[in-house]
Every structure is written in structure tokens, then in C-alpha cells.
C-alpha positions in Angstrom: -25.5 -0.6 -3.7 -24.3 2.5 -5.9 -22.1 4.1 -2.8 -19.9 0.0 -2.5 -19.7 0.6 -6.1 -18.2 4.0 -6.1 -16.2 3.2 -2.7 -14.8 0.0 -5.2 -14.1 2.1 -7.7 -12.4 5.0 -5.1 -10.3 2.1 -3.7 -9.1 0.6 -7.2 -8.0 4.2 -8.2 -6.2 5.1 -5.5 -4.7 1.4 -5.2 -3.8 2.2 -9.2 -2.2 5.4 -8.3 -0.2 4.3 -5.4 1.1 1.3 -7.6 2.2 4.0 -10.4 4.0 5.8 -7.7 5.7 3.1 -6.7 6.7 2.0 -10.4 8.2 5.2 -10.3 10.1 5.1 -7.2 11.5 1.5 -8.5 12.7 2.8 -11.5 14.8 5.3 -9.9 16.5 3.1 -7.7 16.6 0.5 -9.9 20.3 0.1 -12.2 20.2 -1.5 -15.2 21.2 -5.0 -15.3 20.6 -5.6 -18.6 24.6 -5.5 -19.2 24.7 -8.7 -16.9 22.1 -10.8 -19.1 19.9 -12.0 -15.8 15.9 -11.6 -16.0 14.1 -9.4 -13.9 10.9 -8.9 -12.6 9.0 -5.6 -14.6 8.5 -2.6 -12.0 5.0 -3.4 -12.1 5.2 -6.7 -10.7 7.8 -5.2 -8.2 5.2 -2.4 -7.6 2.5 -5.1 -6.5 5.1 -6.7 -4.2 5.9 -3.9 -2.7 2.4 -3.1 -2.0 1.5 -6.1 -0.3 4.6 -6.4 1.4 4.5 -3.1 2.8 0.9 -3.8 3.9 1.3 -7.2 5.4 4.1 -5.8 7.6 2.2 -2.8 8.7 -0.9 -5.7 9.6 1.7 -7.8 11.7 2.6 -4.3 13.5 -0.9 -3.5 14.3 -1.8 -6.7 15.5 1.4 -6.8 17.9 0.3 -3.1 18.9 -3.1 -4.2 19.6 -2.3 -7.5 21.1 -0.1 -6.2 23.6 -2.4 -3.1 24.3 -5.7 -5.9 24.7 -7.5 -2.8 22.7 -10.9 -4.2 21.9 -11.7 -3.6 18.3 -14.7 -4.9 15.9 -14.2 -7.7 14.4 -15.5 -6.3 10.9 -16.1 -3.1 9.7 -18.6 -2.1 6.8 -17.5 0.2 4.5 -20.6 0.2 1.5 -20.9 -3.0 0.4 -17.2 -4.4 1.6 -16.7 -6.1 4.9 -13.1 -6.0 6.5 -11.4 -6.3 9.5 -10.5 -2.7 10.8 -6.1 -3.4 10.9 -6.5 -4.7 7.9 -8.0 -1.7 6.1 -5.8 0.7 8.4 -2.8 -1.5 7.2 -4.1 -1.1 3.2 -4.8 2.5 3.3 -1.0 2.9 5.1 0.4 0.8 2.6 -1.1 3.1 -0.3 -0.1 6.5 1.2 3.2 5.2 1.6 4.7 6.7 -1.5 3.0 9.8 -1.5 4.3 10.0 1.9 7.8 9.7 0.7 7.2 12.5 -2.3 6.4 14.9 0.1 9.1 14.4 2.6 11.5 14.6 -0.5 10.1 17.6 -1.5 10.1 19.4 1.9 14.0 18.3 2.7 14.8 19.8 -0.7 13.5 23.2 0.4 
């Protein structure tokens, strides 16, 4: 019971961190269109999006992948207290290295 509390906890911190990178990535890119007068979205909400956007496209891609491939996988995996499907947690864990992905191939072009 305490190691699906701790693997919650793990999950919801890195899920927070990726979310703050991405908040940061979105504000770079982002001009401001305040001069134009049309609402926006806050980069946290466009975070989030981002997030599950990224993740639900990497899930379609891995079900494709494993569809044409007729790989057999479990249907549920048990990771402390939490049951998932495997692609999906492959697909979320993806999803959240995503940005730290992108800092370090910044950084390594710049060298």
C-alpha cells in the first residue's frame, strides 16, 4: 500500500515537472497578443494540452506499431497499487520526457 502511494506521488511530481517545462517552452514561443485584444488560453492550460495531446498521439502510434506487428502484450500491467494498460503507460512516460528531451538536444547542438 505505502510503495502505490509513493509510486502516485513519483508520478504526480514528475507529471508536475514535465508540465512546468512545457509552460516554459510555451512561453518562449509564444508572442504576445495582448496588442490585438483576443483572449488566450494561460500556458498552463496550454501545458496540459500539450501533455495529453502529445501522449494520445504517441498511444495511437503504438497501437498502429503493435497492431501491424500482432505483438502480444498484457492487457494490464501492475505498477503498486495502479493498474494500466502497458502502451498507455509507455505513451505517458514518453509524453513526460518529451521536454526534457528537447532541453537536452538544445543544449548539445549549442555546443
Amino acid at each position: 500500500m505505502l510503495s502505490g502511494i509513493i509510486l502516485i506521488i513519483v508520478i504526480l511530481l514528475l507529471v508536475s515537472i514535465s508540465v512546468r517545462e512545457r509552460v516554459l517552452l510555451y512561453r518562449y514561443r509564444e508572442k504576445d497578443w495582448s496588442a490585438i485584444g483576443e483572449g488566450k488560453s494561460s500556458p498552463l492550460s496550454q501545458a496540459l494540452v500539450n501533455l495529453v495531446g502529445v501522449a494520445g498521439g504517441i498511444y495511437l502510434s503504438l497501437i498502429v506499431i503493435a497492431t501491424f506487428t500482432e505483438v502480444q502484450l498484457p492487457e494490464r500491467i501492475n505498477l503498486g497499487g495502479l493498474s494500466m494498460e502497458p502502451l498507455a503507460f509507455v505513451s505517458i512516460l514518453m509524453a513526460v520526457a518529451q521536454p526534457f528531451m528537447l532541453r537536452i538536444i538544445n543544449a548539445w547542438r549549442r555546443i
